[in-house]
N, C-alpha and C positions, 0 to 999 in steps of 0.2 A: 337368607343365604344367597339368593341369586342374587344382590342387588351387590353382597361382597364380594360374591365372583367376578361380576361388573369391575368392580372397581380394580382389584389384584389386574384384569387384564390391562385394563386403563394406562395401570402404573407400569405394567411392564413392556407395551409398547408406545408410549409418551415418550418426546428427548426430554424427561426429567434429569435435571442437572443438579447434585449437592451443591450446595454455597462453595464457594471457592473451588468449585473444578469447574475443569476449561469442555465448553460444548465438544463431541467430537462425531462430526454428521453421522447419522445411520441412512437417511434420505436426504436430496439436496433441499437445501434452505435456502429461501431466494430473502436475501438482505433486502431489497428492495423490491417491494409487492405494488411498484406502480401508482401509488397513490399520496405513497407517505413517507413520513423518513424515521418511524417509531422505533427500528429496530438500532437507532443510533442516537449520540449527542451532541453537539456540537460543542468545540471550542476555539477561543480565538486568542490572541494574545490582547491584554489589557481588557475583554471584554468577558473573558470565562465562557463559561455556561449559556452567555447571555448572544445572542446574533441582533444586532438592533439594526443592522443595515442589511439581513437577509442575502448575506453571504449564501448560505446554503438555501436551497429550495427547490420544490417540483412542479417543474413544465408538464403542462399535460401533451403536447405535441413539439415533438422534434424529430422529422424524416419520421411522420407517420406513426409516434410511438409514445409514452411518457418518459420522463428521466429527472434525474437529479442535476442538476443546474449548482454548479460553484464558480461563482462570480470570480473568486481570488483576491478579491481588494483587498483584502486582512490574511495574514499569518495568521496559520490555524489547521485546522481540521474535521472533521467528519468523523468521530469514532463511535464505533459498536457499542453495545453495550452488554456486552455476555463476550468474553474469552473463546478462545477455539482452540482445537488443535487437530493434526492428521488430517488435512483435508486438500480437495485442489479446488482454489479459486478461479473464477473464471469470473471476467470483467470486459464490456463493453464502453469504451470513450472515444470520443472525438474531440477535438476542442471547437471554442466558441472562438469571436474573434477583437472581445476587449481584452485588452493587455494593461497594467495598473504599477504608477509609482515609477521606481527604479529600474525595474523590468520592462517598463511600456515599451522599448525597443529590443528589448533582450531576447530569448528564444525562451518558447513559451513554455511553462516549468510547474508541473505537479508532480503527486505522486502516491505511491498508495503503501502503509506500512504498517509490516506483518509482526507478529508477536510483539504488538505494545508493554511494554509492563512498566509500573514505577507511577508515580504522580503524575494528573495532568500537566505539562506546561512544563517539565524536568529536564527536558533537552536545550543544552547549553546553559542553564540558567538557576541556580540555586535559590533565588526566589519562587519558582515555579508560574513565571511568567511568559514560558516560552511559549513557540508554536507546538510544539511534540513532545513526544515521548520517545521512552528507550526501545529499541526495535532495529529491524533489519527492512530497508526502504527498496522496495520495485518501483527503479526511476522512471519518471514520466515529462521527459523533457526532448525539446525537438533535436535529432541528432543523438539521444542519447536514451533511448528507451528501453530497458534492459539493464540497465548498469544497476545494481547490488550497491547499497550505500550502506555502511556500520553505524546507529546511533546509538552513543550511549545515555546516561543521564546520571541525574543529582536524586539522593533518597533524599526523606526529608529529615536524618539527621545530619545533614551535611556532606557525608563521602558522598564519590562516584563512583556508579558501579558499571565499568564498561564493557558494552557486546564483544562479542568476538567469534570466528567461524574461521573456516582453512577452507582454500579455494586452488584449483590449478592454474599457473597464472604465465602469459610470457608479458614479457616487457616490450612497450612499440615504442618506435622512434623516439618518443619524450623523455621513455621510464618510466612511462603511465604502467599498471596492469589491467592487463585483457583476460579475460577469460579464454584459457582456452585446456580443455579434457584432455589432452598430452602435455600440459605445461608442468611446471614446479611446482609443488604444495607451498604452498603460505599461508601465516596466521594474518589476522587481521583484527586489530583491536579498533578500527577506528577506518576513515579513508572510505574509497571507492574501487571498485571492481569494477573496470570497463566491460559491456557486453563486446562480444568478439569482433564483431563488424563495425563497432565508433570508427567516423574519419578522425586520422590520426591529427588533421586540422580543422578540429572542429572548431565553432567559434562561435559564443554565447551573443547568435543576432535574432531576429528575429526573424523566423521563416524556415533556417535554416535545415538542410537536408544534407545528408550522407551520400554516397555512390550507393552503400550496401545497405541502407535502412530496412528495416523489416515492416513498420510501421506502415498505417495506409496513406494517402495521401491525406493533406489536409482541407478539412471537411467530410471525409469520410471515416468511418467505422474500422477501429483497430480492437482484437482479441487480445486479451491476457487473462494468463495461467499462470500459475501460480502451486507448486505442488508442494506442500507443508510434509513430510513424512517423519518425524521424531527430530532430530539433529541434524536432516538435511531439507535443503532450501531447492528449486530448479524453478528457472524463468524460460518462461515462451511466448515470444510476440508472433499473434498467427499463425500459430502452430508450429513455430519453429523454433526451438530450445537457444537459450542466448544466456543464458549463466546460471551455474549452482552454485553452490558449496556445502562443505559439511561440516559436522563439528561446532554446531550453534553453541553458542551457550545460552539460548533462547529456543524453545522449544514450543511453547503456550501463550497465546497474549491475545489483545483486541487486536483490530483490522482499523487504519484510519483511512479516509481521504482527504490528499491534504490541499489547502488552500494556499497558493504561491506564485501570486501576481501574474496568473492567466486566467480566462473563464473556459471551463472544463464541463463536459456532460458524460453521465454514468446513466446507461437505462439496464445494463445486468450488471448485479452482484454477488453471483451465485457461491456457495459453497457445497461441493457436491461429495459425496464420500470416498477414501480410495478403497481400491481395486483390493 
């Protein structure tokens, strides 16, 4: 009898997860525990499953600490491997300083993307050859970190099923949208949500900076958040909010980090519970 009482507690405070439901933290879980990269998979385009050039991998020392190391030479990603939902992420990066391919001059470009769902490799691509999946992307690019990107994808009976959210939006000098909490509601089936402070000339180089970036300089340590709550989304670089929206039509999915012709380092990948 005591040994069943054992275990009834066991089960009741375990994050025991049923098959096909999405984890939803009661205590933070640190995706990466410093050593390993277990609690993810990788994939790449043309290469799957498979890293033969070690794209992804862990430094034991960078500024004094371990980390996850993405090279970027291959389209691809870093994905979790258990679902989530209701939670606020919270992620430490900096970039490294090889740049690769097309990009090698470009402005250096990752990114991190929340509620995956659908087939590896479905974004863009009906063979399921891509680099991602269908999701809502926390931009990670110089100049531009914050910006809300809409991915949809391909199932594997051939339609497309694509994301969509409503966001407040004004329009700047281009007719780009900015985020901005007094602006116009808009759906968005697709496209990109500027975070509020993009230079309205920004310009895809390499190095590139903003007047009003929030980001830290480069070679140092920049925070993001990330706060998942049912149907709505909220970005903060450094503790300072740079875009929502609401009205997902993605609510639950994996976490990726993506690999995209910069070399990128991650030493926290926290999911902590909300409030």
């Amino acid at each position: 009898m005591k040994k069943l009482h054992l275990l009834i507690l066991t089960l009741l405070f375990s994050p025991v997860v049923c098959a096909g439901q999405p984890v939803v933290p009661k205590e933070t879980i640190h995706l990466f525990d410093g050593k390993s990269l277990d609690s993810f998979y990788t994939w790449l385009v043309d290469f799957h499953k498979e890293d033969p050039h070690r794209v992804f991998s862990v430094v034991d020392q960078i500024d004094g600490a371990p980390a996850i190391r993405i090279s970027g030479e291959y389209l691809g990603g870093l994905t979790t491997r258990e679902e989530y939902a209701d939670y606020r992420l919270v992620v430490e990066f900096r970039w490294g300083e090889v740049t690769w391919g097309k990009r090698k001059n470009a402005a250096r470009d990752s990114g991190i993307l929340l509620h995956g769902n659908g087939p590896d490799g479905c974004y863009m691509d009906k063979n399921f050859n891509g680099p991602w999946m269908r999701s809502i992307e926390f931009q990670i690019i110089e100049g531009g970190v914050g910006d809300m990107l809409v991915l949809g994808g391909y199932e594997k009976d051939g339609s497309v099923i694509p994301t969509s959210l409503a966001s407040s939006v004004r329009q700047d000098r281009d007719g780009e949208d900015v985020w901005d909490p007094n602006g116009n509601q808009k759906v968005f089936r697709d496209g990109r949500i500027n975070w509020f402070g993009r230079a309205v000339d920004w310009s895809d180089t390499l190095g590139f900076r903003g007047a009003q970036d929030l980001d830290s300089s480069h070679g140092q340590w920049t925070r993001l958040e990330a706060i998942c709550r049912g149907d709505s989304m909220t970005f903060l670089v450094n503790g300072t909010p740079v875009n929502q929206a609401r009205g997902l039509s993605l609510s639950t999915g994996k976490i990726l980090l993506q690999s995209e012709g910069a070399e990128i380092y991650f030493r926290r990948i926290d999911l902590d519970p909300l409030p």
